[in-house]
C-alpha positions as CSV (number, residue, x, y, z in Angstrom):
1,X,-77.7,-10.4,-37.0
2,X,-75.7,-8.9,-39.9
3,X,-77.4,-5.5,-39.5
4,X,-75.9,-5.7,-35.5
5,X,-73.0,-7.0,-36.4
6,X,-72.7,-4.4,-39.3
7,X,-73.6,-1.7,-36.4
8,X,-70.9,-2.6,-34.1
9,X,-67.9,-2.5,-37.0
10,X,-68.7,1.3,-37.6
11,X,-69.6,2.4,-34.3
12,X,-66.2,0.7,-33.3
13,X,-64.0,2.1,-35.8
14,X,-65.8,5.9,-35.2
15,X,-64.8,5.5,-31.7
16,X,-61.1,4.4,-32.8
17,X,-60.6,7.2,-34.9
18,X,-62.3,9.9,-32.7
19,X,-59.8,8.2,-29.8
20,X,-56.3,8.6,-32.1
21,X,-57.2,12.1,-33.4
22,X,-57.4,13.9,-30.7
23,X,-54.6,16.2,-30.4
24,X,-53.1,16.2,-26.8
25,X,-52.1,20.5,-25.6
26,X,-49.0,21.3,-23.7
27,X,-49.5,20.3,-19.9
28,X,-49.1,17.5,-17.3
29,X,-49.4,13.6,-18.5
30,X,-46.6,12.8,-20.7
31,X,-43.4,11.3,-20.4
32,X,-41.0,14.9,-21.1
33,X,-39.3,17.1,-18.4
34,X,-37.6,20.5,-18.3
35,X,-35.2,21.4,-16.5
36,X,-32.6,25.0,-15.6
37,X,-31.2,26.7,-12.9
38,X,-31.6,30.0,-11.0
39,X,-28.9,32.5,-10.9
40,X,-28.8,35.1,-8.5
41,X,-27.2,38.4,-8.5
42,X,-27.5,41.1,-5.5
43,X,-27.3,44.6,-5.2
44,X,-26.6,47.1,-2.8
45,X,-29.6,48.9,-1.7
46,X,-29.4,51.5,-3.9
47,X,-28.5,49.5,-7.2
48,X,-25.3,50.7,-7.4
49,X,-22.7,48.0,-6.8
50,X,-22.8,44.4,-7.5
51,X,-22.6,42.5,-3.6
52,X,-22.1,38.9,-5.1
53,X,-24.3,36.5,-7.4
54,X,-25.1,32.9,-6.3
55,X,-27.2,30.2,-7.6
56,X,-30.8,31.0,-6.5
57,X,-31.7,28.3,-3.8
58,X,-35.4,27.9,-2.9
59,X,-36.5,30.2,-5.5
60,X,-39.7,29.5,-7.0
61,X,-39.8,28.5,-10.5
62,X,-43.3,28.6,-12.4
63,X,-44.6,27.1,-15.8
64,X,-47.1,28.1,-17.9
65,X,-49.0,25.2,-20.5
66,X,-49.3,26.7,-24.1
67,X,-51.6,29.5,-24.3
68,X,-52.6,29.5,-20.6
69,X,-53.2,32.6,-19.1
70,X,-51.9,32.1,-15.7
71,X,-49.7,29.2,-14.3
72,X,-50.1,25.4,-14.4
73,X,-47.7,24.3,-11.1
74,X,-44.2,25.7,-9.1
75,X,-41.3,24.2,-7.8
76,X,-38.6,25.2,-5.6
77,X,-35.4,25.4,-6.8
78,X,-33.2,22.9,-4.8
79,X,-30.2,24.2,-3.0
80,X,-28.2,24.0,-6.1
81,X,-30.3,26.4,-7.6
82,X,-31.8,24.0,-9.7
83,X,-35.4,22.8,-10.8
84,X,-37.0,20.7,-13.4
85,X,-41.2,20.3,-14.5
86,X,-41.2,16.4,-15.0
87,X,-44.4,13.7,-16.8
88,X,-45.0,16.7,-19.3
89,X,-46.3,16.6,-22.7
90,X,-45.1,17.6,-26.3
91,X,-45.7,21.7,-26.9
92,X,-44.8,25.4,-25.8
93,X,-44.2,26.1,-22.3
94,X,-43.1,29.5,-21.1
95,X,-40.9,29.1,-17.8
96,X,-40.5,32.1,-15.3
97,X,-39.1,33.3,-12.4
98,X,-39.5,36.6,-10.1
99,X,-36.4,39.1,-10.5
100,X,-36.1,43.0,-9.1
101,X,-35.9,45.5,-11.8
102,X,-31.7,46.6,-12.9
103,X,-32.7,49.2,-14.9
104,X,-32.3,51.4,-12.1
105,X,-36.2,51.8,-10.5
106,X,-35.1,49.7,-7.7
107,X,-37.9,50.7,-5.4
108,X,-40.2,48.7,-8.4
109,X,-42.3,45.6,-7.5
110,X,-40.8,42.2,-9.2
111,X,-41.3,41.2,-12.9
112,X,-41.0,38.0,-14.5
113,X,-38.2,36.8,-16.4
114,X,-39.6,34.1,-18.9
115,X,-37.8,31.5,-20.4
116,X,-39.7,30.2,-24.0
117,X,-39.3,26.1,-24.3
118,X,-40.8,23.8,-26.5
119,X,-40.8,20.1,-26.2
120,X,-41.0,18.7,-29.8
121,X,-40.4,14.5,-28.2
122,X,-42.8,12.3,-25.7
123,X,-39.8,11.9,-24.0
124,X,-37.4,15.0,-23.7
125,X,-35.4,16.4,-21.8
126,X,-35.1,20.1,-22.3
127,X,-32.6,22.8,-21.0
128,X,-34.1,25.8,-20.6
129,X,-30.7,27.1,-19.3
130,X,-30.2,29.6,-16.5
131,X,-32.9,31.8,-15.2
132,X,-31.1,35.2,-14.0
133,X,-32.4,37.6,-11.7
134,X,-31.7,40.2,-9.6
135,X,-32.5,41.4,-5.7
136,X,-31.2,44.2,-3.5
137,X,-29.7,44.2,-0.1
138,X,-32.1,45.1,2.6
């Protein structure tokens, strides 16, 4: 009976300690959010004058979970231009959104503008400020 009960006291405390060290990455299942907006600003077809900027409504908004290689969720920005990633977990996120090239290749394809964040609390509430990007006139 000692030799049982002996047994159960270690295999319990293993099972406690294997439980609390585990290190939780960056992703979805915590109690953090970020949050920004999308700022627009268009172009006339030929890149050459500025037609107006505007917050970026409906825009799509993507995060990436520490090291991933590709995306872990989008969200639409609201009509506001705003969007936030909620029930997230402490770590480095990289936040992006699509914007033309104003550079002057306007004929380009899209390229990301990223937006580094880390959430350091379980429950936080980070800026990641304003996302700007660009688009032409059709």
């Amino acid at each position: 009976m000692k030799l049982f009960k002996r047994f159960f006291q270690i295999s319990l405390s293993l099972v406690l300690v294997l439980l609390f060290s585990c290190k939780k990455e960056a992703g979805e299942g915590g109690k953090a959010s970020i949050y920004g907006n999308i700022w627009v600003k268009k172009y006339n077809a030929l890149g050459t004058l500025e037609m107006g900027e505007y917050a970026g409504a409906f825009e799509e908004v993507f995060i990436v979970y520490g090291d991933d290689a590709s995306y872990g969720d989008k969200v639409e920005a609201n009509p506001e231009g705003k969007y936030e990633f909620k029930y997230l977990r402490p770590g480095n996120y990289k936040i992006y959104a699509y914007s033309k090239d104003s550079t002057g290749d306007y004929s380009a394809s899209k390229f990301a503008v990223i937006k580094e964040v880390k959430i350091s609390k379980k429950k936080e509430a980070v800026d990641a400020g304003t996302i700007k990007v660009f688009t032409y006139q059709q």
